[in-house]
C-alpha positions in Angstrom: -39.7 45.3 45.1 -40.2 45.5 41.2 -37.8 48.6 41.0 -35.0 45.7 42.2 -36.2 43.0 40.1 -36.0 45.6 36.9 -32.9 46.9 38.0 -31.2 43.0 38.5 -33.1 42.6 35.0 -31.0 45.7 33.3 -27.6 44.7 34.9 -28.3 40.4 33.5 -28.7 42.4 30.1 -26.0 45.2 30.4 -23.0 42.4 31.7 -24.5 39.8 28.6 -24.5 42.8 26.5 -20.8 43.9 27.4 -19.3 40.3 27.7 -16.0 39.9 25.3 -17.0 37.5 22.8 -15.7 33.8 23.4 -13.3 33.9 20.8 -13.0 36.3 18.1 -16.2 37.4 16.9 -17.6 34.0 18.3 -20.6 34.0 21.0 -22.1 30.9 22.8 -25.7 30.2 21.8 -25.0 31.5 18.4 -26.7 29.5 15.8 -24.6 27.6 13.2 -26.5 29.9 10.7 -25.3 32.9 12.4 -21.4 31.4 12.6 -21.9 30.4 8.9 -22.3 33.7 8.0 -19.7 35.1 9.0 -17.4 31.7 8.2 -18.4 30.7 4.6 -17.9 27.4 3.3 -14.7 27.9 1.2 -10.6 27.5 1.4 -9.7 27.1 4.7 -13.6 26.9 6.0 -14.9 23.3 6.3 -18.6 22.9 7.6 -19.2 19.9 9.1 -21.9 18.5 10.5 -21.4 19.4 14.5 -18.7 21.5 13.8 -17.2 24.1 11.9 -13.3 23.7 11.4 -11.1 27.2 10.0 -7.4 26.3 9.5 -4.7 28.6 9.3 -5.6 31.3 11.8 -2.5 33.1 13.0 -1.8 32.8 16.2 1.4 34.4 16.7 4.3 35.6 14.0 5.3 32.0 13.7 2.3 30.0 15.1 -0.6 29.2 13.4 -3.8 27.0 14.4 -7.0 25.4 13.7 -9.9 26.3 15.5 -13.5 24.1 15.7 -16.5 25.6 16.5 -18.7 23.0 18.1 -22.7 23.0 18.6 -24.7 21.6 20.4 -27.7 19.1 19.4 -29.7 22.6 18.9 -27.1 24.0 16.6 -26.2 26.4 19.2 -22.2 26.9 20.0 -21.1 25.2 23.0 -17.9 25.0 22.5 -14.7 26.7 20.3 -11.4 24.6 20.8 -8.0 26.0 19.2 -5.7 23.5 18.2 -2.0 24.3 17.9 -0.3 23.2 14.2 2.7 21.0 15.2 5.5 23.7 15.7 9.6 22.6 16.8 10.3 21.8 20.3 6.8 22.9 21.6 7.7 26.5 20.7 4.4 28.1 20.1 3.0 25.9 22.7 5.0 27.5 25.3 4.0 31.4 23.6 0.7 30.3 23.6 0.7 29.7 27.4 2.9 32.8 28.1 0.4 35.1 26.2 -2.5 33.6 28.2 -0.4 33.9 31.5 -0.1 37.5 30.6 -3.2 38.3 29.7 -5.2 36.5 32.9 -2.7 35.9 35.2 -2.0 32.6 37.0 -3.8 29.6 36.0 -6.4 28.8 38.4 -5.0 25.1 38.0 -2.1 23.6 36.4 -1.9 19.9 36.3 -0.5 16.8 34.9 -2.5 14.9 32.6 -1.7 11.3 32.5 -2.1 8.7 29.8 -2.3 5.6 28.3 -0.2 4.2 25.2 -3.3 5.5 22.9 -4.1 9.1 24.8 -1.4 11.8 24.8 0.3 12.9 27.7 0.6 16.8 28.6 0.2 19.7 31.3 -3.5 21.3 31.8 -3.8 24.5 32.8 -7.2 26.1 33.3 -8.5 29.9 34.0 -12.0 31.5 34.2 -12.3 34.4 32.8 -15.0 36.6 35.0 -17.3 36.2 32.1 -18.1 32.8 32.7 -15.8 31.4 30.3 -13.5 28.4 31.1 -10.2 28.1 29.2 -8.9 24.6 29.9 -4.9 24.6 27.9 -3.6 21.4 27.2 0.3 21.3 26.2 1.3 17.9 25.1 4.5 16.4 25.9 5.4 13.0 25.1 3.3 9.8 24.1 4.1 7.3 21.8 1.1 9.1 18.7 2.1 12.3 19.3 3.5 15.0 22.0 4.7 18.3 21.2 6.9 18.3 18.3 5.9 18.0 14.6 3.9 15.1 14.4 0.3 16.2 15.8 -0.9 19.5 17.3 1.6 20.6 20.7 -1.4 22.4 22.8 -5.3 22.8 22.3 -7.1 25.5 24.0 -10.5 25.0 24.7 -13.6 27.8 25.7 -16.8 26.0 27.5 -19.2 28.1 29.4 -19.1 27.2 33.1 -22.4 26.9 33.5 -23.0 24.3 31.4 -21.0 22.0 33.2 -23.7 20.0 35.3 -22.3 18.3 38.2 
């Protein structure tokens, strides 16, 4: 019996130790001193005070983004959302979701997103990665503060862990 508890015990650690990071070099339950580190206050680097915003990560050739690193009330990451700079047309929204549909196939789920007049409108499409990673994609489309276009970001793309989720 204890040669299958420490045996379950070495594969927990070997998958943790071999999960791909979240994004980037970004893990969840690192500390914000940890994420600090390796994202200095400076140009481009904003630290504030449940988040950490970097701006101007290259996305694509022609796409660019802003991503937040967001922590919990323990200053542990929970959560990294990537929000798409406005772009023409919803261009880089659509290689966005093209590069994530060829990287982990299908989404798991693609719906509609309704709205009101204040809360944009769009198409969600969510995977999970076999990590335990949830990528929930939001394109926006229309609404009278802001769809795709150049006015406000055309698609977020946001990494939760799946068991955090309590329902």
């Amino acid at each position: 019996m204890k040669k299958y508890i420490a045996a379950a015990l070495l594969m927990g650690i070997a998958t943790q130790a071999n999960a791909e990071p979240v994004w980037k070099n970004i893990e969840f339950g690192m500390t914000r001193a940890q994420v600090e580190a390796l994202y200095p206050k400076g140009k481009g680097v904003s630290h504030q005070p449940k988040n950490i915003e970097i701006s101007d990560i290259q996305i694509t050739e022609k796409c660019a983004a802003e991503a937040n690193i967001r922590f919990d009330d323990a200053g542990l990451v929970r959560e990294v959302m990537i929000a798409g700079n406005p772009s023409m047309g919803g261009r880089c929204s659509n290689d966005v979701l093209t590069s994530l549909s060829a990287k982990y196939g299908q989404p798991a789920n693609w719906d509609s997103s309704g709205g009101s007049i204040l809360a944009r409108q769009g198409k969600v499409a969510v995977w999970g990665r076999p990590d335990g990673v949830s990528m929930r994609f939001k394109k926006f489309e229309n609404g009278a503060f802001g769809g795709g276009g150049l006015g406000k970001s055309s698609w977020e793309l946001s990494y939760t862990k799946a068991d955090a989720i309590s329902l």
